[in-house]
N, C-alpha and C positions, 0 to 999 in steps of 0.2 A: 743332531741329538738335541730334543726338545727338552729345557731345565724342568722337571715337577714338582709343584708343590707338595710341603710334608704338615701334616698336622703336627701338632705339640702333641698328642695323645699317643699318635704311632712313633713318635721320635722316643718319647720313654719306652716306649714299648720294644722297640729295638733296641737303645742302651739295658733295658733289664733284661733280656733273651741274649745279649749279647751279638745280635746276629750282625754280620760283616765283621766281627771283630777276629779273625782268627779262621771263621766254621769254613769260610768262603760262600756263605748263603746272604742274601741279598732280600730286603724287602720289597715284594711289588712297587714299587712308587706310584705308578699307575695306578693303585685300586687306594693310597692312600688319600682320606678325606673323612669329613665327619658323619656321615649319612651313608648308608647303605647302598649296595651297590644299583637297588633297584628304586631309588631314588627320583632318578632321573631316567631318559631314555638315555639310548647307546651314544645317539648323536650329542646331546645335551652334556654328557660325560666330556665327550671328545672336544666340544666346545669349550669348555671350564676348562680340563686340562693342557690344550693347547698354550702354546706365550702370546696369544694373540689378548689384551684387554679389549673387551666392549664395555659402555658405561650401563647397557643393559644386563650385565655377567654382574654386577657391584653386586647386588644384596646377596647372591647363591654363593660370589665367589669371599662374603666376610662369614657368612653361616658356615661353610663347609672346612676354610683353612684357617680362619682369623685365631690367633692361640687366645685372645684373651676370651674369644666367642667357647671356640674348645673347654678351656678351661672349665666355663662357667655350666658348661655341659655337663661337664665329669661333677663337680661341687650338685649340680641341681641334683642326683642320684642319692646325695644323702637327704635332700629334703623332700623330694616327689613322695607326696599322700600325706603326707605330715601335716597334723595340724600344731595349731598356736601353743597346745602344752606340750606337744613333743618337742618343738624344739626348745618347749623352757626346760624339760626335762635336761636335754642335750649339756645347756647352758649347767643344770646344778651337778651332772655328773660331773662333768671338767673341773666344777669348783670342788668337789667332794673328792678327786684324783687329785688334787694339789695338796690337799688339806690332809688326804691321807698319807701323804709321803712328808710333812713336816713335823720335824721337830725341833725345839727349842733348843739352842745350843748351849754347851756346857759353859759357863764364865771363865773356869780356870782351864779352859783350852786353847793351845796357843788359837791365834786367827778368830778369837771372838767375835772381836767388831766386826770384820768382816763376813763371820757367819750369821751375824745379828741381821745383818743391813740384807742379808739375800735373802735369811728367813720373812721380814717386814715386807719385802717386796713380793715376795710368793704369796704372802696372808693377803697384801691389797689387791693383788692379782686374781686370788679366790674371792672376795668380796665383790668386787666387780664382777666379775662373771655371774655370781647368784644373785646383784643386782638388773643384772641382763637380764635375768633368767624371770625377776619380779615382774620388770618394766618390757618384756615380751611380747609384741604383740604382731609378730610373722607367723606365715605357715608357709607351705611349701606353693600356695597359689600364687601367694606375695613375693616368692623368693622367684618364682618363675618370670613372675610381670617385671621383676626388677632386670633381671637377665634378658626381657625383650627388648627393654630399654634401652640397657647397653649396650644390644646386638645392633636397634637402631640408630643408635648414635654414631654408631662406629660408620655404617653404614653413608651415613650425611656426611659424616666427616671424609669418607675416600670420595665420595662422586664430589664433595667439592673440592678436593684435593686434584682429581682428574681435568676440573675445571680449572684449576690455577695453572695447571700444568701447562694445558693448552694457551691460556690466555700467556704465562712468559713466552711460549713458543712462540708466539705471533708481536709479543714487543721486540723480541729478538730480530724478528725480521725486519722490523722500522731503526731499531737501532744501528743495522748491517748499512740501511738506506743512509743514515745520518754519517757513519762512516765515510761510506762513497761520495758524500757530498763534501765531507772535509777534507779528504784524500783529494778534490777535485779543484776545491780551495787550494788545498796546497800549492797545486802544479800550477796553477795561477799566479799566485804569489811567486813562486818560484822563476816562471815566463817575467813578469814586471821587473819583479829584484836585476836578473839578468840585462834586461833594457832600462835597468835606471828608474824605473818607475814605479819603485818600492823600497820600504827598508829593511833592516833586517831584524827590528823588533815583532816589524807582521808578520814576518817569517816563522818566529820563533811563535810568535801565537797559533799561526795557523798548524805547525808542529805537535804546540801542545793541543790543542783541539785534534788532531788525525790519535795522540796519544790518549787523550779522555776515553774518545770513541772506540778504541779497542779497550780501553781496561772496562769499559760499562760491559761489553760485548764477553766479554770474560767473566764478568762478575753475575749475569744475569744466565750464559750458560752454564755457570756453576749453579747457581739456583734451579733451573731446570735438573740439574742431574741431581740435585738434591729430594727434588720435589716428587720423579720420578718413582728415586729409590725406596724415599720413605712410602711411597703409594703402592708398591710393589709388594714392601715387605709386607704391608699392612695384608693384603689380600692373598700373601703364602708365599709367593717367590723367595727366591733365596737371594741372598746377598749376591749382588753382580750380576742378576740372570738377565738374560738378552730378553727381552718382553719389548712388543709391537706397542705400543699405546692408541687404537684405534680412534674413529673422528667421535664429537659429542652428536647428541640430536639435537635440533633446534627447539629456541623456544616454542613451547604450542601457544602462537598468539591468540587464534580463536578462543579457546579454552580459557586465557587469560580475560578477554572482551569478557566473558561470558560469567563469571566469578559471583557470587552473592556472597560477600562477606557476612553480612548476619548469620545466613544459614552456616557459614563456613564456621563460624566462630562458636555455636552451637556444637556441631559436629567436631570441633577440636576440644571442646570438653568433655565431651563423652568416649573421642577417643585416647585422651591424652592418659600417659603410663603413671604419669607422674599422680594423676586423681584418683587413678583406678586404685593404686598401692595406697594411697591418703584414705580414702572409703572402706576400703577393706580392713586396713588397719583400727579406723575408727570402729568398723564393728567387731574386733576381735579386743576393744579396749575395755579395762572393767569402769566402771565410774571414779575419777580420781581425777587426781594433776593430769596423768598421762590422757586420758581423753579428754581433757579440757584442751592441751597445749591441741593434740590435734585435731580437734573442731575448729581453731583458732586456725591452723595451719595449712585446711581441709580450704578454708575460707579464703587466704590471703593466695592461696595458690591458686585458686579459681579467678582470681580478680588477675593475677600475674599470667596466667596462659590466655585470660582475653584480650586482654592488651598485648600480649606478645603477637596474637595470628594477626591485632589489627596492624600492630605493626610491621610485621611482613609482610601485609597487604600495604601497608603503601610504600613501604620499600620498594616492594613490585611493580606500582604502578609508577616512583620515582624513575626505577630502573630503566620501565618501558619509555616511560619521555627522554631519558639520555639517549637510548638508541635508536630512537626517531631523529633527534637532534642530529646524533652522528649521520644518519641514514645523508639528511638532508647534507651536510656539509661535504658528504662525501660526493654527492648529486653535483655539487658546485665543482669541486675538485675535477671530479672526469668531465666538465664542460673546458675548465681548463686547463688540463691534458691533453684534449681531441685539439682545443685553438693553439694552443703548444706546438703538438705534431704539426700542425700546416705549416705554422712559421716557421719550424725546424726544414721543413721540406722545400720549404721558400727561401732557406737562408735568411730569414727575418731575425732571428733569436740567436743570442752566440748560445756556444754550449755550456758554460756553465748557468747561464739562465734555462735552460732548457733542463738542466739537472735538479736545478732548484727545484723547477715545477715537478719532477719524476720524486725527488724525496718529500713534497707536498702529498702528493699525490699519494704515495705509501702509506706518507702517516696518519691520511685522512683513510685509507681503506684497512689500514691496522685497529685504528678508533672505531670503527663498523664492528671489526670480527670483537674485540675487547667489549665491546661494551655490551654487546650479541650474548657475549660469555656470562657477562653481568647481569644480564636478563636472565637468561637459564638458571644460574646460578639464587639469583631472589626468587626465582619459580621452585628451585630445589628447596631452598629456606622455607617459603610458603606451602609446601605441601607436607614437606615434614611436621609445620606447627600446626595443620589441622590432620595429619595422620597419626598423630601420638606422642608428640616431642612439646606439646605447646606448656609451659610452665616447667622445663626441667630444668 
């Protein structure tokens, strides 16, 4: 029985209907999501809903279950067509619903003071609000691009989440190596000790190193099931569900070769949420403080999202030099693995040199896949800051 995601919308929906609670009537779970059923095709559905993650599944599977994505859904319905006076209007009725239920409290009634002090609070409470309501300058286009925002941020934030994931996964496995190498130590120490030809402080060292190695190995598969989970929940699962975490895709190195940062950098301000809400605003501002601050601020965030893509670009290309670096050392390592294996097969090499070279070995092809991670992972950065994230 496969666990299904619930949205936040259908989960109220069933506590206010009550259903399962008593009727014996149950919610589809299957057809629960934010989008329509004909959204998608049948297979596309069955994909999303399976416990299988792909890191291609990421953006359908934060739009369709993400609650804060949901959320922002249900909230945009009061502002969809709205313009900039409707929602000051919004702002002054709220003030004028506070304002109309206050009154001034009697002096000679017990609990003065403290009817004084909640009155004073409700009055700055309304003041504020028809402050909002002056210094206004959203509508419902602005409230939307804000919520595209969100939805993409969230977005970056699971696939790189999916990328840590995998990268503990694969330290785990070098860390398992280092294990076996002190566990290997040990029995050494131990064989000497035995014939005299050790003490027993080495002992206890070597002991405590076979101990380090499992509490790291503990503490780093805790981090994994940590990382999982929160990655999970983010994308609808429920607490605890058994979910596959499928493989990433590799970096596209070509495509990286191929990069024109100028143009990139153009194209991240024109697509960036963060300019688009700053412009808009500015034209829904009247002349005052409030369009001065954001002409000011229209300016400063332009200058910050150019610098931010150039700086993901070379992040990127920093990236790319480490795992060439790794590539290389890892080249070196399997040369001496293969001269390893001869001399193991010759009797040339005792066995714990021979182990040595095998946890080398691991932890030069661990440094390949981590640093591989790390590329992907600056390519993900860099394509968010010229897809719409650059200055947020």
């Amino acid at each position: 029985m496969r666990q299904k995601r619930v949205s936040a919308v259908c989960l109220a929906l069933a506590m206010g209907m009550g259903l399962g609670a008593g009727t014996g009537t149950a919610l589809p779970l299957t057809a629960l999501a934010g989008s329509p059923e004909f959204a998608y095709t049948a297979e596309k559905w069955a994909s999303l809903r399976d416990d299988k993650l792909e890191f291609g599944e990421i953006a359908d599977l934060v739009h369709e279950y993400n609650n804060t994505v949901i959320q922002n859904q249900i909230e945009y319905k009061d502002y969809r067509d709205q313009d900039k006076d409707d929602i000051s209007d919004d702002y002054y009725e709220a003030a004028q619903d506070i304002l109309n239920n206050l009154d001034y409290p009697d002096p000679d009634e017990a609990g003065f003071a403290s009817r004084l002090s909640s009155y004073l609070s409700s009055k700055v409470q309304a003041d504020n609000l028809m402050e909002k309501g002056d210094d206004n300058v959203d509508d419902g286009e602005i409230k939307k691009l804000g919520y595209d925002k969100t939805e993409a941020g969230l977005v970056k934030s699971a696939q790189g989440q999916m990328i840590s994931y995998w990268k503990q996964v694969y330290s785990l496995d070098s860390l398992n190596a280092s294990k076996q190498q002190a566990e290997l130590s040990l029995q050494s120490v131990n064989t000497k000790l035995a014939a005299g030809m050790s003490v027993q402080s080495e002992l206890l060292t070597a002991r405590d190193a076979v101990d380090s190695a499992q509490a790291s190995i503990i503490s780093a598969q805790s981090g994994i099931d940590k990382t999982k989970e929160s990655l999970c929940l983010m994308l609808g699962w429920t607490y605890g569900a058994a979910v596959e975490v499928g493989p990433l895709p590799e970096p596209e190195l070509d495509r990286i070769a191929a990069i024109d940062p100028e143009a990139d950098v153009e194209r991240g301000l024109e697509n960036s949420y963060s300019l688009k809400i700053l412009q808009k605003q500015l034209a829904n501002a009247a002349y005052g403080s409030t369009r001065d601050k954001l002409e000011q601020s229209l300016k400063s965030q332009r200058e910050s999202a150019a610098n931010g893509i150039k700086n993901s670009y070379r992040n990127l290309l920093l990236a790319k030099d480490n795992y060439d670096q790794a590539l290389q050392a890892f080249a070196l390592e399997q040369d001496n693995m293969r001269a390893a294996e001869t001399k193991m097969a010759a009797g040339t090499i005792t066995p714990n040199a021979y182990q040595k070279q095998q946890t080398s070995y691991a932890v030069a092809e661990t440094s390949v896949k981590t640093k591989q991670l790390d590329l992907l992972n600056a390519q993900v950065d860099y394509d968010w800051a010229v897809n719409g994230l650059a200055g947020s």
